[in-house]
C-alpha positions as CSV (number, residue, x, y, z in Angstrom):
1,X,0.0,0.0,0.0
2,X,2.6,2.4,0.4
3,X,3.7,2.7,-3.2
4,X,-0.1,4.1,-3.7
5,X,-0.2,6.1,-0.7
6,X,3.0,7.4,-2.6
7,X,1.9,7.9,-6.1
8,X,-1.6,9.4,-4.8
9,X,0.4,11.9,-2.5
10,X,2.5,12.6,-5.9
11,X,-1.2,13.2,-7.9
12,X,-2.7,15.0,-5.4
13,X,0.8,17.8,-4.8
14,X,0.8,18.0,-9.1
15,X,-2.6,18.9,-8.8
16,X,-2.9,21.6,-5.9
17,X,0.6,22.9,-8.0
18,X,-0.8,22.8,-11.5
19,X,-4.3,22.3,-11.8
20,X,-5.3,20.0,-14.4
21,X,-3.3,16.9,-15.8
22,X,-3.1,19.1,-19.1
23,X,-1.2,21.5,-17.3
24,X,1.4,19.2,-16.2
25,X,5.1,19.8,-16.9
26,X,6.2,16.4,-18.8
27,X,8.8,15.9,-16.0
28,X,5.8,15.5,-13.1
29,X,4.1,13.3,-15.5
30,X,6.9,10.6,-16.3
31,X,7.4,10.8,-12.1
32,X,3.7,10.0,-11.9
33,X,3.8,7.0,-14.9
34,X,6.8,5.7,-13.2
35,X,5.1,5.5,-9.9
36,X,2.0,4.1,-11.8
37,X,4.2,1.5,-13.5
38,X,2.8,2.8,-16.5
39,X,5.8,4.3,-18.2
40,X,6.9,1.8,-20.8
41,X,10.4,0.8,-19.9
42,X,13.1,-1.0,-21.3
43,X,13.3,-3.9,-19.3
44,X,15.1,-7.0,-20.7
45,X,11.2,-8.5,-20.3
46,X,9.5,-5.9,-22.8
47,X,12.8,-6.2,-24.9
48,X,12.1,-10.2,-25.5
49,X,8.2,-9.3,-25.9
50,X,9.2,-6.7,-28.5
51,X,11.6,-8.8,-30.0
52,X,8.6,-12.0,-30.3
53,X,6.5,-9.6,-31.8
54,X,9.2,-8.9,-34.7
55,X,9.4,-12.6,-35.3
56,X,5.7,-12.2,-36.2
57,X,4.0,-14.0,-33.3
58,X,0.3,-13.0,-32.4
59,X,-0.5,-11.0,-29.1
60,X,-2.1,-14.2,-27.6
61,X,1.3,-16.2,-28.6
62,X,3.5,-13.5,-26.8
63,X,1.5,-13.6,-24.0
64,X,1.4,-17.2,-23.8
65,X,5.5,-17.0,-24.5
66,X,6.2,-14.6,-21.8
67,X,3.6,-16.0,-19.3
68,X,1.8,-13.0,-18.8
69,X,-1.5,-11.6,-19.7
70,X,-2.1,-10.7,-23.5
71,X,-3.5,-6.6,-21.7
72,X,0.6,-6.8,-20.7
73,X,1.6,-8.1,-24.6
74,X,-0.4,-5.8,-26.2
75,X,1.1,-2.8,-24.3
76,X,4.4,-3.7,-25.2
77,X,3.5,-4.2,-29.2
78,X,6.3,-2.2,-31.0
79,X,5.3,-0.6,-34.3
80,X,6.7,-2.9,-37.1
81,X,8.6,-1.7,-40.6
82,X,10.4,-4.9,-40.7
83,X,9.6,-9.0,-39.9
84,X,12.9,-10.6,-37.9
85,X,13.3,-14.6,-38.3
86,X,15.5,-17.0,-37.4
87,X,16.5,-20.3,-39.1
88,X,14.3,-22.7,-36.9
89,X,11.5,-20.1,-37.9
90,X,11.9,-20.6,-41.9
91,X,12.4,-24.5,-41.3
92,X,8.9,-24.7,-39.4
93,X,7.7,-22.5,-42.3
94,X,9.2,-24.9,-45.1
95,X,6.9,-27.5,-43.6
96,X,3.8,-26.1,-44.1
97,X,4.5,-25.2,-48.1
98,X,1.6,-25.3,-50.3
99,X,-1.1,-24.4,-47.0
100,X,-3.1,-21.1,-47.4
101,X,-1.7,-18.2,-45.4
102,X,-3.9,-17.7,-42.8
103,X,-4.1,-21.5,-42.1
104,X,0.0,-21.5,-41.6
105,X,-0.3,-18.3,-39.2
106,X,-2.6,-19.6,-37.0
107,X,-1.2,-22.9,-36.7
108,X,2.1,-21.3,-36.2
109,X,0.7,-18.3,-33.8
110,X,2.2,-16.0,-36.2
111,X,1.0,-12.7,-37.6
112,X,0.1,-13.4,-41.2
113,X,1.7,-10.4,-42.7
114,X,4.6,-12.3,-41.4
115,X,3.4,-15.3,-42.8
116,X,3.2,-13.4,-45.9
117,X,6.9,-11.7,-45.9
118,X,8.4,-14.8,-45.2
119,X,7.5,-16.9,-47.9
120,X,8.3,-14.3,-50.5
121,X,11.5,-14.8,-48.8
122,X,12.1,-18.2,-49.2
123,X,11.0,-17.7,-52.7
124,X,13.6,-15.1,-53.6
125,X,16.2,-17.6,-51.2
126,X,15.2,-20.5,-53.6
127,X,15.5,-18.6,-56.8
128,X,19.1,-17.4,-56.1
């Protein structure tokens, strides 16, 4: 109980100081999210969660990875621009050749854009 006592004590000074959240200087606000546990941090925890998430896996699979609920997954989704893999991934892909995409994803627990990305390349591995 103390850390809310803490935090609440925090809230409650900001807002005799400052008035509304809006009003807030960004420094008393990171305080408060830090207090909160809200702040997104880079703990080796949300690194690997991130890092799941670039190898394509689902929310549910990250969750399920990470033994956590898939609220804590989903909060720690990075914005994608680029699909990571690693060999065992493409080997476990190589198996299921020839299935539709969205089959392969969910039997995989991978995102099917990923699904997608990786097969075009293997295909451009193969042609090579």
């Amino acid at each position: 109980m103390a850390a809310n006592e803490e935090l609440m004590d925090k809230i409650r000074k900001a807002e005799n100081e400052y008035g509304s959240s809006d009003d807030w200087p960004e420094s008393v606000v990171k305080e408060i999210n830090g207090l909160a546990n809200r702040q997104p941090d880079g703990s080796e925890e949300t690194i690997e969660a991130q890092e799941l998430f670039r190898r394509g896996f689902t929310g549910n699979k990250v969750a399920e990875k990470m033994h956590r609920s898939s609220h804590w997954a989903a909060t720690r989704k990075p914005i994608i621009t680029d699909f990571e893999y690693t060999n065992e991934d493409l080997t476990e892909l190589k198996r299921y050749k020839g299935k539709p995409i969205r089959w392969v994803a969910k039997r995989m627990g991978r995102n099917y854009l990923w699904v997608r990305c990786m097969r075009e390349k293997l295909r451009e591995a193969d042609n090579v």
